[in-house]
Structure formats: structure tokens, C-alpha cells
C-alpha positions as CSV (number, residue, x, y, z in Angstrom):
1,X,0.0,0.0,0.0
2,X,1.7,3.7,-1.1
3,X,2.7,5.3,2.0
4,X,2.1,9.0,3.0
5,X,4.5,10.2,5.6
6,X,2.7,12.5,8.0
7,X,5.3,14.6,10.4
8,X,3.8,15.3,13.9
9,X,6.2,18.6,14.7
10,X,5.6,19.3,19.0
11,X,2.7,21.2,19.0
12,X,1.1,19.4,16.2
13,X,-2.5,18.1,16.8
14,X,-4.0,17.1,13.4
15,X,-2.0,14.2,12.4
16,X,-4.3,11.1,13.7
17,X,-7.1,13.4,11.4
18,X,-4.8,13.5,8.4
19,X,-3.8,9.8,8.5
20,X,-7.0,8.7,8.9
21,X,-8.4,10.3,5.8
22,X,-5.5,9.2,3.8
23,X,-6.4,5.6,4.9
24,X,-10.2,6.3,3.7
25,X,-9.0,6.9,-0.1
26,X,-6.9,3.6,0.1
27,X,-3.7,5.4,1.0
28,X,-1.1,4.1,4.0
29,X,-0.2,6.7,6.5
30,X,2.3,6.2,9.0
31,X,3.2,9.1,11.5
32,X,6.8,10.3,12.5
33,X,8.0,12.8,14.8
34,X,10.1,15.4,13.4
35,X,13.2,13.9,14.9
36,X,12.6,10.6,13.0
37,X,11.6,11.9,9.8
38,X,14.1,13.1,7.7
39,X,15.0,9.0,6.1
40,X,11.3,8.4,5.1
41,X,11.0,12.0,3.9
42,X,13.4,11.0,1.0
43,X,11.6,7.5,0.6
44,X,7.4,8.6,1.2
45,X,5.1,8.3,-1.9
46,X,3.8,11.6,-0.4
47,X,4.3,14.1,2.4
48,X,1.8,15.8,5.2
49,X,2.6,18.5,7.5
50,X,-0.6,18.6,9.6
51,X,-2.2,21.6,11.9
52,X,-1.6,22.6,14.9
53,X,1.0,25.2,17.0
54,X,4.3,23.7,16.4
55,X,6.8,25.2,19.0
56,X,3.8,27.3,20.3
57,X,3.8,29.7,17.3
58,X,6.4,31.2,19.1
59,X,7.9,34.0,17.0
60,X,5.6,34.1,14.3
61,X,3.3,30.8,13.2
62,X,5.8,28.3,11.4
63,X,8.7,30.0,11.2
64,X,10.5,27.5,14.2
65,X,9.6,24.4,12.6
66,X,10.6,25.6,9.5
67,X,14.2,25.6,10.6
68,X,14.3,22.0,11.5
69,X,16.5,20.0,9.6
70,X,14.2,17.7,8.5
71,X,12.3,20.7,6.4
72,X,15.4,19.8,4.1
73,X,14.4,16.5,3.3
74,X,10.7,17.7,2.7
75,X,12.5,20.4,0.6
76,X,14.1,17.7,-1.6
77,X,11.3,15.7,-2.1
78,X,9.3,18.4,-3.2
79,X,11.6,19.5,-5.7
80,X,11.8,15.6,-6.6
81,X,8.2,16.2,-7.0
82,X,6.9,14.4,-4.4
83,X,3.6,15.8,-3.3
84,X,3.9,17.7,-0.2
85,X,0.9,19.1,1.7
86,X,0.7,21.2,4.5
87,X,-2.5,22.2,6.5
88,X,-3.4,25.4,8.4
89,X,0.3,25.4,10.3
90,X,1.6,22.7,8.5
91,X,1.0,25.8,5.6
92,X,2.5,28.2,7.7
93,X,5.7,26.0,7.8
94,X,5.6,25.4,4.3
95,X,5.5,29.1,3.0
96,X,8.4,29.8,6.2
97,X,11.0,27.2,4.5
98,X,10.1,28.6,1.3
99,X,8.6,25.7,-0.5
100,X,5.7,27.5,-1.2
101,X,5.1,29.2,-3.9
102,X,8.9,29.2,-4.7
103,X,9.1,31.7,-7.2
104,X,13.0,32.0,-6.9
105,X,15.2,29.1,-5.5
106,X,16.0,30.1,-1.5
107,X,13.2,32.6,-1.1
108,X,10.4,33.1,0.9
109,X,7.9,34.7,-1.1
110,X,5.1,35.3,0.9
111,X,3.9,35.1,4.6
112,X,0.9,34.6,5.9
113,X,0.2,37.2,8.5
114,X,-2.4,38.2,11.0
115,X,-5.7,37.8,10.7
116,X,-7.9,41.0,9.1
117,X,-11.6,41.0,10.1
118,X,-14.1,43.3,10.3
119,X,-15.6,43.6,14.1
120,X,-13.1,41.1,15.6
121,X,-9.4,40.4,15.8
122,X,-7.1,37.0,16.7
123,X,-8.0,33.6,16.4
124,X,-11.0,32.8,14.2
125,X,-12.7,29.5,13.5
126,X,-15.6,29.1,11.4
127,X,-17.0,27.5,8.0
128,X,-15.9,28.8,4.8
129,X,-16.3,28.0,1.3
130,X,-13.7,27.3,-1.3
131,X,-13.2,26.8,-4.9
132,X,-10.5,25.9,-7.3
133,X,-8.2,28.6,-8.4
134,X,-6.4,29.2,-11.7
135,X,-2.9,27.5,-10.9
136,X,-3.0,23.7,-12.0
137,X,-2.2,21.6,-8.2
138,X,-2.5,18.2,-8.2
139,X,-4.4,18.4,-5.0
140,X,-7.0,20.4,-7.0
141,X,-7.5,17.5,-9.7
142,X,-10.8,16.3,-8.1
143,X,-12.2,19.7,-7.5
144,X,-14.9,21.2,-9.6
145,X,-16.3,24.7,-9.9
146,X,-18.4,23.9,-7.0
147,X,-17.5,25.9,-4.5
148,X,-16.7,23.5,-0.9
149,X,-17.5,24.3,2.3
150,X,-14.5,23.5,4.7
151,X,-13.7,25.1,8.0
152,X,-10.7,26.9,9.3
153,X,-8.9,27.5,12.6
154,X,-6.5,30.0,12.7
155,X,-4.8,33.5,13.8
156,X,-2.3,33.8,11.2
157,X,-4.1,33.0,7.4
158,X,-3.8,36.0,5.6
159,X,-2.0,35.9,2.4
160,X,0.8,38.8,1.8
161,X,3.7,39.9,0.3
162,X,6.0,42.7,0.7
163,X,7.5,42.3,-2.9
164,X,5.4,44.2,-5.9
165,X,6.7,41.6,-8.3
166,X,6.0,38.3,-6.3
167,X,2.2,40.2,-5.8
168,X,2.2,40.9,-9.5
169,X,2.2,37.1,-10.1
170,X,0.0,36.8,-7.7
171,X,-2.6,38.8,-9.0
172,X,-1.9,37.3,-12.2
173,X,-3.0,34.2,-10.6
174,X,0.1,32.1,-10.9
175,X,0.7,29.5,-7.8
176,X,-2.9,30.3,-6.8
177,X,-4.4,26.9,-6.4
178,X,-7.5,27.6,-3.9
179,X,-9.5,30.7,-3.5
180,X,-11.9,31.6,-0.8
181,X,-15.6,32.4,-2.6
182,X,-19.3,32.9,-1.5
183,X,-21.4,30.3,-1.0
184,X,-23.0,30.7,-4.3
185,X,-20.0,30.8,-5.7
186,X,-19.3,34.4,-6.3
187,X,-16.3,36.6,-5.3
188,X,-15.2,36.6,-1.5
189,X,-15.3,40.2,-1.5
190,X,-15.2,41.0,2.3
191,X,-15.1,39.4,5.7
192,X,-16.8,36.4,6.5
193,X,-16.1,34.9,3.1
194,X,-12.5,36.2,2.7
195,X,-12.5,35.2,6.5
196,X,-8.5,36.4,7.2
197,X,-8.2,39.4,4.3
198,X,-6.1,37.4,2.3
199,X,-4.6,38.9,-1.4
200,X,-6.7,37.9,-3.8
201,X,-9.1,35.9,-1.5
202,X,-6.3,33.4,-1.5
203,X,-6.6,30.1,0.8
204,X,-4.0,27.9,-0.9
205,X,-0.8,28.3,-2.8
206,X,1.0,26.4,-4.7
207,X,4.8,25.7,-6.4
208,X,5.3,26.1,-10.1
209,X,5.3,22.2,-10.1
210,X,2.1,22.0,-8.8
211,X,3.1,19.3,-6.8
212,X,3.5,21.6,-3.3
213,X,0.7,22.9,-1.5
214,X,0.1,25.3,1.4
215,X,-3.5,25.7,1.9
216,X,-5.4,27.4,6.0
217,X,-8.7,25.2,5.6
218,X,-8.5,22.0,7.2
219,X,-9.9,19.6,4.2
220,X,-9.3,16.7,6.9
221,X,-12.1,18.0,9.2
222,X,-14.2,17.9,6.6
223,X,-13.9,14.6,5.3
224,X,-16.8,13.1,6.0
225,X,-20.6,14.4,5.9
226,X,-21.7,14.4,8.9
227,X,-18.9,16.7,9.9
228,X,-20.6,19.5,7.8
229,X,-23.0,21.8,9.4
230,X,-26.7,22.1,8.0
231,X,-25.4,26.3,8.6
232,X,-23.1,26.3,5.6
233,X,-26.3,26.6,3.4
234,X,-26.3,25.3,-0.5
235,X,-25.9,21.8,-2.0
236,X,-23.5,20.1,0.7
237,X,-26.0,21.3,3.6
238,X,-29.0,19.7,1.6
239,X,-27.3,16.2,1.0
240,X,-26.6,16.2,4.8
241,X,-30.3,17.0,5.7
242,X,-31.4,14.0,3.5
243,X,-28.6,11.6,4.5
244,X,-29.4,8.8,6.6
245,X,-28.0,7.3,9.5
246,X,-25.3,5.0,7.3
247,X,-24.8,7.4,5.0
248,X,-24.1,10.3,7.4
249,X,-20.9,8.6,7.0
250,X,-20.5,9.0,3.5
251,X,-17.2,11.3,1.5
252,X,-17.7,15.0,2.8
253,X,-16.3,18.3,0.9
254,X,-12.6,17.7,1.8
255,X,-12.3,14.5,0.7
256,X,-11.4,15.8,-2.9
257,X,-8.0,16.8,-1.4
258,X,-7.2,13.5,-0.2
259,X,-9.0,11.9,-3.7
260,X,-6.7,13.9,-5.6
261,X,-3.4,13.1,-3.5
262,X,-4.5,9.1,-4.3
263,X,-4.8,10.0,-8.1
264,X,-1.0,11.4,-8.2
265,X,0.5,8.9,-6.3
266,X,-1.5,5.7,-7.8
């Protein structure tokens, strides 16, 4: 059975969740710590950095993990084009080691900076709705134009860059593989559906291969139906109403991610 090497960093509180869905498309999952990593880094069919508060977000959200040695393994296997994935903080630590969106070789293009809401501040945790942006990801492959619902958990989401060129491309679309929307589908224009202020109503970026992504939504907690709430309104909120009691247990929203991971690495 392929293998998907999940990396539990301290702090780190997603990866039974992550596993677990990769085992429910047909993929192995085994989880290391970050001390024990770096070998099957440079052997895994595929690569999960999960959520959570690795090293307590001290400093800034990512930026300690990203440090570890074994980020240069993941490094190499993403350029190797192994698929790497990294969720909420897992994201975080992705964008701080500069995997993603790796524009130039050895930069960090982008950070992902305090939340911007309108009436609040800090940590925020609530439904959103996604849909599939212009970049090709391989973790897209199974998404339509439907927009998702999905939720998200975090302080630190929002999309920037200091560097008018890097937000240039952005704009442009390139390394934009997921996009935050309305639930009909329209533009996020403002807070709750751009739920952090991200550029360009960004949720997930990834490299020019396509092969790394860094996305804040937690696809894992999302998995299955009954995890979605009848509140997130349109056609996912009507297929949980009518589900019964077995199939309450059926694929949820997120599942796609996980779908398409099992596609590549098949």
C-alpha cells in the first residue's frame, strides 16, 4: 500500500485526522516525529505536514519548525516532485521554509500574517467556502467549480507579500491553487467569506510544479458528511439534511483533497 509520511512537529494536533483520511481513499499513513523523519521523507510516496501550534507559534506561526533540519528533506522531495501538503500550520511552515510558492530558489515569497476582520481580531474559526483557483495543483484534480465548504482554525491566514513583483504574479493568478468564494460561488469580496483578508481571496498556494501545496482550511475535518454543518447553506447542507443514518458517514467536501493526492500517487 503507497505510504504518505505524515510529520507530527511538538505542538502538532491534526496528524491522527490527516492519517486517517488518507487511509479512507486507500492510502497508507504512518506518522513520524520530526526527529525521525528526515530518512522516510526522502523514501514517502507523499508528504503531510498537519495543523496545529508547532513550538507554540512562538515567533511568528511556522517560522521554528521551518528551521528543522528535517524541512530539508521535505525540501528535496518536493523538488523531486513528491507531493507535499501542509495544512493550516503545516501551511505556515511550508510558506516559512520557502517551498511555497517558490518563485526564486531560497526565497520566501510570501507570509501569511495576521488575521484582518471586520468587528473582531485574533484567532477565528468558522465554515468557509472554497473553490479551485487558476494555478494547475495536483491536489485540485478532483475539484470542480463547485464551490466547498471546509472550516478553518487560525490567527495567522492571511495571504501577503512585501515584494510588488512576487504580488504581481500573484494577481496574475500564478501559484494560486485555492480561493476563498461565497457560497453561491461568487467573489469573497469582504469578511466572513474572505474570512482572514487574504490577497486575492487566497486560501491555498502552490509551487510552479504543482506538486506543493500550502492551503489554512482544514480539508481533513471535513472529510466526511456528517462533519458539515446544515449552517453552511447550498448543495452540501441539503445532501446532509437528506442523509441517513449509514450514510451520514458518507465522502464530505474535503475529501477531494485526499481523492486527488490518491490519483497522483496511484
Amino acid at each position: 500500500m503507497t505510504k504518505v509520511l505524515v510529520i507530527q512537529f511538538p505542538g502538532v494536533n491534526c496528524e491522527y485526522e490527516s492519517a486517517r483520511v488518507c487511509e479512507a481513499v486507500g492510502l497508507g499513513a504512518e506518522i513520524r516525529r520530526w526527529n525521525d523523519a528526515a530518512e522516510a521523507a526522502r523514501t514517502a510516496a507523499a508528504i503531510i505536514v498537519p495543523g496545529g501550534w508547532s513550538y507554540q507559534d512562538r515567533i511568528r506561526a511556522g517560522v521554528v519548525a521551518a528551521k528543522d533540519r528535517v524541512l530539508d528533506a521535505v525540501t528535496e522531495a518536493a523538488d523531486r516532485g513528491t507531493p507535499v501538503l501542509g495544512i493550516c500550520n503545516g501551511a505556515q511552515i511550508l510558506v516559512e521554509a520557502g517551498i511555497v510558492p517558490a518563485f526564486e530558489d531560497g526565497n520566501i515569497d510570501v507570509a501569511l500574517a495576521p488575521n484582518r476582520m471586520t468587528g473582531r481580531h485574533g484567532y477565528y474559526c468558522n465554515w468557509v467556502h472554497l473553490k479551485k483557483g487558476p494555478a494547475r495543483c495536483l491536489f485540485t484534480e478532483a475539484l470542480t467549480d463547485e464551490p466547498i465548504p471546509v472550516p478553518l482554525a487560525h490567527a495567522e491566514g492571511r495571504f501577503v507579500t512585501g515584494s510588488d513583483a512576487v504580488d504581481g504574479r500573484l494577481a496574475a493568478g500564478e501559484a494560486v491553487a485555492i480561493i476563498y468564494s461565497a457560497a453561491d460561488g461568487g467573489r469573497a469580496d469582504g469578511f466572513p467569506d474572505n474570512p482572514n483578508g487574504s490577497s486575492y481571496s487566497i486560501a491555498g498556494l502552490c509551487n510552479p510544479a504543482g506538486n506543493a501545496l500550502a492551503m489554512m482550511p482544514h480539508p481533513e475535518r471535513a472529510a466526511w458528511l456528517h462533519q458539515v454543518p446544515l449552517r453552511v447553506g447550498g448543495r452540501w447542507a441539503r445532501v446532509r439534511a437528506d442523509a441517513t443514518r449509514e450514510s451520514l458517514f458518507g465522502p464530505g467536501p474535503g475529501l477531494a483533497i485526499f481523492e486527488s493526492l490518491k490519483k497522483a500517487v496511484a
